[in-house]
Chimera marker file (.cmm) of the C-alpha trace (Angstrom):
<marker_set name="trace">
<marker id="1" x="6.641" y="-44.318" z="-64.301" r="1" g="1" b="0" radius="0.5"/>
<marker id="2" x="3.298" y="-46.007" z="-63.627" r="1" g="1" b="0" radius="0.5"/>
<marker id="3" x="-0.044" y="-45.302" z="-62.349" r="1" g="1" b="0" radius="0.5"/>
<marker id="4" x="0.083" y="-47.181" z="-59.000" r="1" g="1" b="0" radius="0.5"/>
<marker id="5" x="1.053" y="-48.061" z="-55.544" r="1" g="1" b="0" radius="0.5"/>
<marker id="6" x="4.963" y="-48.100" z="-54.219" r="1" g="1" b="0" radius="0.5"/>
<marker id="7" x="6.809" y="-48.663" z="-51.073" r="1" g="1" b="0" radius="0.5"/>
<marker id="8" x="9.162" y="-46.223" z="-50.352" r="1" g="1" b="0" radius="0.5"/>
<marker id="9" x="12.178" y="-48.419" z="-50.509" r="1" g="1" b="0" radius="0.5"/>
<marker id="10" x="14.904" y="-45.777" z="-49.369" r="1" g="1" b="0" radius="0.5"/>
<marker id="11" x="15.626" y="-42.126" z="-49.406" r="1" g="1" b="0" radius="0.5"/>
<marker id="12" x="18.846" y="-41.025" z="-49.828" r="1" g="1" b="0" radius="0.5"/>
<marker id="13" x="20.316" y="-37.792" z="-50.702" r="1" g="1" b="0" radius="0.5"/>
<marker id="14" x="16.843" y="-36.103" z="-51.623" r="1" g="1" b="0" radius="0.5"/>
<marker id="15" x="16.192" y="-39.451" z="-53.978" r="1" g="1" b="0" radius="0.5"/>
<marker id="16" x="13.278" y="-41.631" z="-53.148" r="1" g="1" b="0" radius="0.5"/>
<marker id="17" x="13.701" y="-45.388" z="-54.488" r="1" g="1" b="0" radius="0.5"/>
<marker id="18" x="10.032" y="-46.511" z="-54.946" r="1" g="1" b="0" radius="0.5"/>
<marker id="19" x="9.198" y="-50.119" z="-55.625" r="1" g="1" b="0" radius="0.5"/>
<marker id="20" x="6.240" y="-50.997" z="-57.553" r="1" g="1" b="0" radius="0.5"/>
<marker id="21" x="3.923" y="-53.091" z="-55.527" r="1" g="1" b="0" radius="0.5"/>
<marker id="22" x="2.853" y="-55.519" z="-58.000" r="1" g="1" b="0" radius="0.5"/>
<marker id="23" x="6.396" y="-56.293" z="-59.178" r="1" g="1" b="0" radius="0.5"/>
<marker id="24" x="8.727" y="-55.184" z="-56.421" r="1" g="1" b="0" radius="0.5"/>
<marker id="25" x="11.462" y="-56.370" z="-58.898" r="1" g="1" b="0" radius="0.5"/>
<marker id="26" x="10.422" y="-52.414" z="-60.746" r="1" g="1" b="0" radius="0.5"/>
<marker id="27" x="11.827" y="-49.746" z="-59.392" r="1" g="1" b="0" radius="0.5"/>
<marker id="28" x="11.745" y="-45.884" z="-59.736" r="1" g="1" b="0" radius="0.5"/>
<marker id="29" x="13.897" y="-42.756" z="-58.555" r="1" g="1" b="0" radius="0.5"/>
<marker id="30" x="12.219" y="-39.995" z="-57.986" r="1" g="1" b="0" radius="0.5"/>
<marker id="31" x="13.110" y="-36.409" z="-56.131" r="1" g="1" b="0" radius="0.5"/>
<marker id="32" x="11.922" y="-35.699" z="-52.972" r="1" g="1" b="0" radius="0.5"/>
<marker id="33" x="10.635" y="-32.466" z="-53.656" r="1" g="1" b="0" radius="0.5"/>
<marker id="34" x="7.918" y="-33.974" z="-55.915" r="1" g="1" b="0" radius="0.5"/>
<marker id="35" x="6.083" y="-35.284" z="-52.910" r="1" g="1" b="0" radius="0.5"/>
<marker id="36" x="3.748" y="-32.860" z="-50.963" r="1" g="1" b="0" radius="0.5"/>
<marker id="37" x="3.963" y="-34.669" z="-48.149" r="1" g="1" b="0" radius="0.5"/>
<marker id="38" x="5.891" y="-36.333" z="-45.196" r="1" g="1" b="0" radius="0.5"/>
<marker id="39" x="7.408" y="-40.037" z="-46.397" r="1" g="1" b="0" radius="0.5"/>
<marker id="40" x="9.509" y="-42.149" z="-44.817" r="1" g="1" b="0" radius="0.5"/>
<marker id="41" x="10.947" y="-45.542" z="-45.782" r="1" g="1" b="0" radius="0.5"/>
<marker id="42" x="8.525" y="-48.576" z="-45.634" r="1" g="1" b="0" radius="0.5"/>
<marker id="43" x="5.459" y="-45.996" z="-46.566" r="1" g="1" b="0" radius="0.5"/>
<marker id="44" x="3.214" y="-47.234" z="-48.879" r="1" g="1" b="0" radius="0.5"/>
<marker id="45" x="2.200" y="-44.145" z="-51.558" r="1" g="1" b="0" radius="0.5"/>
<marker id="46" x="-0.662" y="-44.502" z="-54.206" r="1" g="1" b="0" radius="0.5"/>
<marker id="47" x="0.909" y="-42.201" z="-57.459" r="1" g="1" b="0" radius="0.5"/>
<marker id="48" x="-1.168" y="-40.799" z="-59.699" r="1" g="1" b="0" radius="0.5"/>
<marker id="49" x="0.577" y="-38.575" z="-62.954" r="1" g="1" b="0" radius="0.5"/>
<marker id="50" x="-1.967" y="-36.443" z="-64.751" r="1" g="1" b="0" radius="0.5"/>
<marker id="51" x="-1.458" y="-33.336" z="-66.879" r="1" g="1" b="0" radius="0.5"/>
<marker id="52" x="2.568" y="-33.474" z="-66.140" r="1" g="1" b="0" radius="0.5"/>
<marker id="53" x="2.181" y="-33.279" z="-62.515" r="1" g="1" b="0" radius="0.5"/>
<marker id="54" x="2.435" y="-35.829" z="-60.116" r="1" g="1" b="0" radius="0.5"/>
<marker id="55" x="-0.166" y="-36.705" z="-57.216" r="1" g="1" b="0" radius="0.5"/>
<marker id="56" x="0.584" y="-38.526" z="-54.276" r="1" g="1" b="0" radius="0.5"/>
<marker id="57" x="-1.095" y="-40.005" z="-51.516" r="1" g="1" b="0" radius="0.5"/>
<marker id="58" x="-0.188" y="-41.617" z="-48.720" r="1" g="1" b="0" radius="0.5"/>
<marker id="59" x="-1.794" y="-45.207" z="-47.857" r="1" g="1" b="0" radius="0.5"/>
<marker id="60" x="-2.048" y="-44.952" z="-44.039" r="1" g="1" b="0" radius="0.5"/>
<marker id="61" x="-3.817" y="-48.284" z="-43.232" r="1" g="1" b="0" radius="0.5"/>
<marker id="62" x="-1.618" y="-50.259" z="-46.100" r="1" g="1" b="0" radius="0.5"/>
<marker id="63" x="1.669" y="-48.952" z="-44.813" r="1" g="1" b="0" radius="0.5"/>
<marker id="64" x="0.559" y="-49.927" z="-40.682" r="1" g="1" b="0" radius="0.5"/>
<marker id="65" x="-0.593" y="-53.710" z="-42.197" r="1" g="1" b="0" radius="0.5"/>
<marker id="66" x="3.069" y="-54.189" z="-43.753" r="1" g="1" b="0" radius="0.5"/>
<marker id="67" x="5.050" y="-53.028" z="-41.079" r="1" g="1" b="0" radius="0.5"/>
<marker id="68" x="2.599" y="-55.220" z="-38.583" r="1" g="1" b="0" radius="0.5"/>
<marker id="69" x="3.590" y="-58.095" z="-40.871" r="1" g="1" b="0" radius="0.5"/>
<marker id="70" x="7.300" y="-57.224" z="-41.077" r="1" g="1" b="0" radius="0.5"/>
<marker id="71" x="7.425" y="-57.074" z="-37.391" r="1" g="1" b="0" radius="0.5"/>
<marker id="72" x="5.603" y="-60.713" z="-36.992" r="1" g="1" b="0" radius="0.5"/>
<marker id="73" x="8.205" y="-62.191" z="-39.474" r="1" g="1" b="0" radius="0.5"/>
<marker id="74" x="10.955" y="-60.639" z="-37.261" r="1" g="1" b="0" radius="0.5"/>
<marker id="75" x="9.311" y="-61.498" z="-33.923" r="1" g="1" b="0" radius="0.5"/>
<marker id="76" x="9.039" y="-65.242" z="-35.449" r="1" g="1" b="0" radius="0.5"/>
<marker id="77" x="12.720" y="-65.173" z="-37.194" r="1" g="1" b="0" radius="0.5"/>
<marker id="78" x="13.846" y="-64.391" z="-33.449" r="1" g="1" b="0" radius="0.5"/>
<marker id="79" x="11.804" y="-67.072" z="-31.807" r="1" g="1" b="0" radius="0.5"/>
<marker id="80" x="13.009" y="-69.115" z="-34.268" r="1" g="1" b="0" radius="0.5"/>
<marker id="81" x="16.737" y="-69.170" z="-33.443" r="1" g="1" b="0" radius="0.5"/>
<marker id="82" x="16.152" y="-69.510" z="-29.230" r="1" g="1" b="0" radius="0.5"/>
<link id1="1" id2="2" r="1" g="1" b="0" radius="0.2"/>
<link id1="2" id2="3" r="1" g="1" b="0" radius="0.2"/>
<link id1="3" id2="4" r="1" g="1" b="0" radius="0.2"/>
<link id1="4" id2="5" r="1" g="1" b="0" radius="0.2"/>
<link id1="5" id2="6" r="1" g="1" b="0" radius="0.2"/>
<link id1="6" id2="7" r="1" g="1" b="0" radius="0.2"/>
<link id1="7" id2="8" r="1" g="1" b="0" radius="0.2"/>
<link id1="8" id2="9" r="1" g="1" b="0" radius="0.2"/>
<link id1="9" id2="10" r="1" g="1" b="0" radius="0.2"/>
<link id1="10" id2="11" r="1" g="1" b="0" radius="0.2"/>
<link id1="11" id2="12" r="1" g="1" b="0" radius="0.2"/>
<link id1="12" id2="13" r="1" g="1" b="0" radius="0.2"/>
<link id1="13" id2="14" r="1" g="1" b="0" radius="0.2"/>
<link id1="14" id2="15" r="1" g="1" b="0" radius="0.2"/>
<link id1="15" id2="16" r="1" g="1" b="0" radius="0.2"/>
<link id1="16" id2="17" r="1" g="1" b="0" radius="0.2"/>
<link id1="17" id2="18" r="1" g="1" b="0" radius="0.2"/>
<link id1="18" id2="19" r="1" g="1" b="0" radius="0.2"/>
<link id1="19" id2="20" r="1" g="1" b="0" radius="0.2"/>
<link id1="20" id2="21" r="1" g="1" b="0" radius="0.2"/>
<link id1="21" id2="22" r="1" g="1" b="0" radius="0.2"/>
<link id1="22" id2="23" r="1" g="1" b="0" radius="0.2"/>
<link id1="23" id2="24" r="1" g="1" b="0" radius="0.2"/>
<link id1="24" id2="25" r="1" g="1" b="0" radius="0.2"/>
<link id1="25" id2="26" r="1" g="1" b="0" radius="0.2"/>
<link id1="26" id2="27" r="1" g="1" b="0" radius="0.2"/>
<link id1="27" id2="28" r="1" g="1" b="0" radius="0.2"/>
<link id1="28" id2="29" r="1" g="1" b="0" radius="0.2"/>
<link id1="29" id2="30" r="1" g="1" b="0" radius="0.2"/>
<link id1="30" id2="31" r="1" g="1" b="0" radius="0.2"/>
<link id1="31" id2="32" r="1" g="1" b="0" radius="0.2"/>
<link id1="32" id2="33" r="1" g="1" b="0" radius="0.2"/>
<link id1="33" id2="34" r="1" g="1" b="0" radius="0.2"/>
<link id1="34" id2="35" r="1" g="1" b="0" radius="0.2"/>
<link id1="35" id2="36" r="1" g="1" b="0" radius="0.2"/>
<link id1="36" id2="37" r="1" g="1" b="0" radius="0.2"/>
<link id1="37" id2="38" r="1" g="1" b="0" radius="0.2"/>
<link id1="38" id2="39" r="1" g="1" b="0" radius="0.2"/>
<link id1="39" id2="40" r="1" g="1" b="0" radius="0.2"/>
<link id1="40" id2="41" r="1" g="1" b="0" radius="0.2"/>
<link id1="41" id2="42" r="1" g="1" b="0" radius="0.2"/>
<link id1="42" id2="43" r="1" g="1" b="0" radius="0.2"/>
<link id1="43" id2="44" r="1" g="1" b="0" radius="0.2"/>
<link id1="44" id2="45" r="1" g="1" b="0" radius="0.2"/>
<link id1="45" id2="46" r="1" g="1" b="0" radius="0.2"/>
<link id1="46" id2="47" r="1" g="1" b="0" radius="0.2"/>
<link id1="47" id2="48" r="1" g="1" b="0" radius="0.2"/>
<link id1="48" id2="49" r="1" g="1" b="0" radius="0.2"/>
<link id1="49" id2="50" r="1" g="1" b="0" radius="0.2"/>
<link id1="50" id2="51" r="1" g="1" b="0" radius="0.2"/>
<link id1="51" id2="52" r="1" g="1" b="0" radius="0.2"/>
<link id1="52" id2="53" r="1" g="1" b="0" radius="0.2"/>
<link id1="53" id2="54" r="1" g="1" b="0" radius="0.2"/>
<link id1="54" id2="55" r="1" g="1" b="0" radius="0.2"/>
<link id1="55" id2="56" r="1" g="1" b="0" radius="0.2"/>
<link id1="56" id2="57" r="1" g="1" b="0" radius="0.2"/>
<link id1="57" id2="58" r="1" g="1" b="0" radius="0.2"/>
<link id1="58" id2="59" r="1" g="1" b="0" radius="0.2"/>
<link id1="59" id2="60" r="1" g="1" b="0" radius="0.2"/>
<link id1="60" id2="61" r="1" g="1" b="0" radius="0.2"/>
<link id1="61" id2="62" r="1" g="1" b="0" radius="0.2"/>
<link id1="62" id2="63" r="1" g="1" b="0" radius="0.2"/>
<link id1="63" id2="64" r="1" g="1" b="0" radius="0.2"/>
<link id1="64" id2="65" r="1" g="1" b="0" radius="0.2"/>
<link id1="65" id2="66" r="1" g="1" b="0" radius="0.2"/>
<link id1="66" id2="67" r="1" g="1" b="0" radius="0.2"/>
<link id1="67" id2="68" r="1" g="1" b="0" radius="0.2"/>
<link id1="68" id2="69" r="1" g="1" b="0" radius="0.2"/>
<link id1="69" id2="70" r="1" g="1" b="0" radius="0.2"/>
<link id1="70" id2="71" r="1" g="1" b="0" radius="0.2"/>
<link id1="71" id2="72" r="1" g="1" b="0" radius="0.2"/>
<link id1="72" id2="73" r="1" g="1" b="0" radius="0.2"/>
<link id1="73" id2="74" r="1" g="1" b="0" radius="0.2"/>
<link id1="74" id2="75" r="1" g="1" b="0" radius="0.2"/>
<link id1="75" id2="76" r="1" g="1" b="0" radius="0.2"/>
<link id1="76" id2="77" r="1" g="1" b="0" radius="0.2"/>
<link id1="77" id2="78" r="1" g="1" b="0" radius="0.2"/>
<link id1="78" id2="79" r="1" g="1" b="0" radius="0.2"/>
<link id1="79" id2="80" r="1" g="1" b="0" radius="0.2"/>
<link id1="80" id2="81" r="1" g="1" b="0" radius="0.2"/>
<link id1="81" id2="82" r="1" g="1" b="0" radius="0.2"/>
</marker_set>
């Protein structure tokens, strides 16, 4: 796994799917447990791996500007088709 930032793609069954933000075509499964904090799908998480252990931070404003956007494509999809 790389140095970087992901978007929590899913979460099922105490697996996170994480896609790579520069190349959302990469993806990695990781446990849950591995996080120390709260994530939900559509977060945006900067990970950092150092010494064996992983470090993760959620990227508050990053994950509020893509679901803004994802809710303007919607809103426009819907607008679209009236």
């Amino acid at each position: 796994m790389r140095n970087g930032k992901y978007v929590v793609n899913s979460i099922e069954n105490s697996l996170v799917k994480l896609l790579y933000s520069k190349n959302e075509e990469m993806e990695e499964v990781i446990n849950i447990s591995q996080f120390t904090h709260e994530i939900k799908q559509g977060d945006v998480v900067d990970i950092q791996f150092a010494d064996n252990q992983m470090k993760s931070t959620l990227l508050e404003d990053e994950t509020k500007q893509r679901r803004e956007h994802a809710k303007r494509l919607m809103e426009k999809l819907i607008n679209k088709n009236k």
